[in-house]
C-alpha positions in Angstrom: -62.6 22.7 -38.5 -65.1 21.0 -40.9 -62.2 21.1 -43.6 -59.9 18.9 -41.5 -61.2 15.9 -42.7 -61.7 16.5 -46.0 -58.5 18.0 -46.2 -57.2 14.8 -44.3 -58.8 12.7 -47.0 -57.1 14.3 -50.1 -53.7 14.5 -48.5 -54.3 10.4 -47.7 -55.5 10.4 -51.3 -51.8 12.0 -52.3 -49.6 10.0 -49.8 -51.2 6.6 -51.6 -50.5 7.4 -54.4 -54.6 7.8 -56.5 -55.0 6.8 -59.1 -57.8 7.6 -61.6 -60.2 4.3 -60.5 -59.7 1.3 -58.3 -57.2 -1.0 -60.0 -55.8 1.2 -63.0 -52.1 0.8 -61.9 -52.3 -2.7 -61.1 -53.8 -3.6 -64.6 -51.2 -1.2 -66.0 -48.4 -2.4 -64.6 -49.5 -6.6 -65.3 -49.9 -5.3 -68.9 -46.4 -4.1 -69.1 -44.8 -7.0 -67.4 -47.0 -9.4 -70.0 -45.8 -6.9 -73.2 -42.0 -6.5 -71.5 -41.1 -10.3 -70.9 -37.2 -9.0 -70.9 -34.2 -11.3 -71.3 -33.6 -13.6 -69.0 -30.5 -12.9 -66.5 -28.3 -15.5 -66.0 -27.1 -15.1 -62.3 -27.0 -12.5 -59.4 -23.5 -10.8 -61.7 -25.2 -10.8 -64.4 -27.9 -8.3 -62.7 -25.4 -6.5 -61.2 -24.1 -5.9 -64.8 -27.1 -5.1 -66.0 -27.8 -3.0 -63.6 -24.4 -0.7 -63.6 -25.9 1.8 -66.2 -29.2 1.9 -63.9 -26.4 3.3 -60.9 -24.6 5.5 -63.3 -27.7 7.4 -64.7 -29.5 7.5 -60.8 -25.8 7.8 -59.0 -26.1 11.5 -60.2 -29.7 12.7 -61.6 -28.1 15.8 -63.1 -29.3 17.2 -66.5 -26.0 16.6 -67.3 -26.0 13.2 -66.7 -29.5 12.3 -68.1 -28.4 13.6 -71.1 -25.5 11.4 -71.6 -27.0 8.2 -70.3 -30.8 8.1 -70.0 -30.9 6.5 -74.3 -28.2 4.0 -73.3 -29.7 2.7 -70.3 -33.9 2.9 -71.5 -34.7 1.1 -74.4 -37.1 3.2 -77.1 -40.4 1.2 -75.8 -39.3 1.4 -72.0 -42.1 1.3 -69.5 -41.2 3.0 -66.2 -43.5 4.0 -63.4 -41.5 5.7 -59.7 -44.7 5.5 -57.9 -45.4 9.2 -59.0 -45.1 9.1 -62.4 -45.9 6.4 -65.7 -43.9 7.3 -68.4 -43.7 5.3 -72.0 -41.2 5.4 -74.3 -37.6 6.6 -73.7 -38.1 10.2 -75.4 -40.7 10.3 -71.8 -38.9 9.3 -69.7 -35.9 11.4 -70.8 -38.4 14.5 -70.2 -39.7 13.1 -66.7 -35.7 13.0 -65.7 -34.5 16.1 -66.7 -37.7 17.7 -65.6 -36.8 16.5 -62.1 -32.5 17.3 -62.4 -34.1 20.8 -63.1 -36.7 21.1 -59.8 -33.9 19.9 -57.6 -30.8 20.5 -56.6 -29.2 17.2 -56.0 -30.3 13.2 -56.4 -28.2 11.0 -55.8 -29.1 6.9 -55.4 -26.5 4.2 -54.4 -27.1 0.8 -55.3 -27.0 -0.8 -51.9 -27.8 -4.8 -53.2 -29.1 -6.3 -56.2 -30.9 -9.7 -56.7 -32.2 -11.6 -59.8 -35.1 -13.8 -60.7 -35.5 -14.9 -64.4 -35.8 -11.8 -66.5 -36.1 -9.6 -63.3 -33.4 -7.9 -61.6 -34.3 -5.9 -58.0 -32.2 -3.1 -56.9 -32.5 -1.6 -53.5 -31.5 1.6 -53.1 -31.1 4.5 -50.9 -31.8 8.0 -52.2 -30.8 11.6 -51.6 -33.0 14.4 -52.8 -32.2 18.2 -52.4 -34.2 21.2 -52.9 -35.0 24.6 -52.0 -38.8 23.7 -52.0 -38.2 20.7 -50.2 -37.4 20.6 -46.2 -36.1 23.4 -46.1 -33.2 22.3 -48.6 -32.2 19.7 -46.0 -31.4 16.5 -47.6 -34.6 14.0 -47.7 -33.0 10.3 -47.5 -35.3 7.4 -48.9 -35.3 3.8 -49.7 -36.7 2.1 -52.5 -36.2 -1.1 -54.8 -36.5 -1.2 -58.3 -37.7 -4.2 -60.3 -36.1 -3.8 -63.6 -36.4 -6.3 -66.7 -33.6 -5.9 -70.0 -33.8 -6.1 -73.4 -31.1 -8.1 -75.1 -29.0 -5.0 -75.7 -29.4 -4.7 -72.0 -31.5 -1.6 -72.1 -34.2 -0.7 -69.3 -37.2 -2.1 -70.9 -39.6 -1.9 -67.7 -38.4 0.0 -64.4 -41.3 -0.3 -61.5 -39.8 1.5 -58.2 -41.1 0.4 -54.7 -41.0 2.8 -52.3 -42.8 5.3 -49.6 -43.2 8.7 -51.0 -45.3 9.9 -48.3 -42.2 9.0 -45.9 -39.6 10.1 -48.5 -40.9 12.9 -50.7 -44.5 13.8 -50.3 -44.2 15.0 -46.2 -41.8 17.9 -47.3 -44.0 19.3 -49.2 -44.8 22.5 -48.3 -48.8 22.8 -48.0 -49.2 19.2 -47.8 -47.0 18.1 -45.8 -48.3 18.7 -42.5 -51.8 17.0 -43.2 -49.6 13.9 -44.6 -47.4 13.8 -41.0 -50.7 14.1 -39.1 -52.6 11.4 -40.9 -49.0 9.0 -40.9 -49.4 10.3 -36.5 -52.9 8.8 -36.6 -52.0 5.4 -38.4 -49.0 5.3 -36.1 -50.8 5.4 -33.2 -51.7 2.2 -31.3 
């Protein structure tokens, strides 16, 4: 029983997401908005715009589909961070995606709103992930926004999601899954 805790630490540890020191994503991430100013959007259409090769690509994660897509929507210097994963460059990130098309058997994200501020556009989303390995091949629904800044070609130059992988992803799993729905028990608890 002396594990339980530890155990409930690392699998708190996973669920928020550790990084390798205190701060390292936030300085990350305000680095890449400061080197990634994008273009500036002109209105809520023109986001949407933008944003139509973001739903094509995501609207079906297949290997397939990242193939044909991923270099038209990601610029070459694209930053892009899904709260699991920094990738650079669009050769990465091209990797990252068809390394997940191939673990799973379906993903699937519809564009449910978008809304525009300067050079950034935010996308909220709701996402379907299926897998063998993953609740029992059950679909795992999710929500998320994406902040997502354009270069004048209207390539993804930075793409930062938002979103709970502990609800969405991370409770699936199969050894640490449990731990994660006891500790989210514990926190939910009055």
């Amino acid at each position: 029983m002396k594990l339980l805790p530890a155990a409930l630490i690392v699998a708190a540890c996973f669920a928020g997401g550790c990084s390798s020191g205190p701060g390292d994503f936030t300085k990350e991430y305000q680095a890449a908005l400061a080197e990634r100013p994008g273009a500036v959007l002109r209105d809520a259409a023109a986001g949407r715009a933008a944003a139509a090769g973001f739903g094509a690509l995501y609207g079906d994660l297949s290997r397939a589909n990242v193939k044909a897509r991923v270099r038209d929507v990601y610029a070459p210097d694209a930053w892009f961070n899904d709260t699991i994963a920094t990738e650079k460059g669009v050769d990465a990130v091209e990797r990252y995606l068809l390394k997940t098309a191939e673990g799973t058997e379906k993903v699937r994200a519809e564009i449910k709103d978008v809304a525009v501020s300067g050079a950034d556009c935010y996308v909220r989303w709701t996402m379907e992930v299926r897998s063998k390995n993953l609740a029992g091949g059950r679909p795992i629904i999710t929500e998320g926004i994406s902040q997502l800044r354009f270069d004048s070609e209207g390539r993804i130059l930075l793409h930062q999601d938002f979103w709970n992988p502990s609800a969405g992803i991370y409770q699936h799993l199969p050894l640490l899954g449990p731990a994660i729905r006891h500790v989210n028990a514990l926190i939910a608890k009055p």
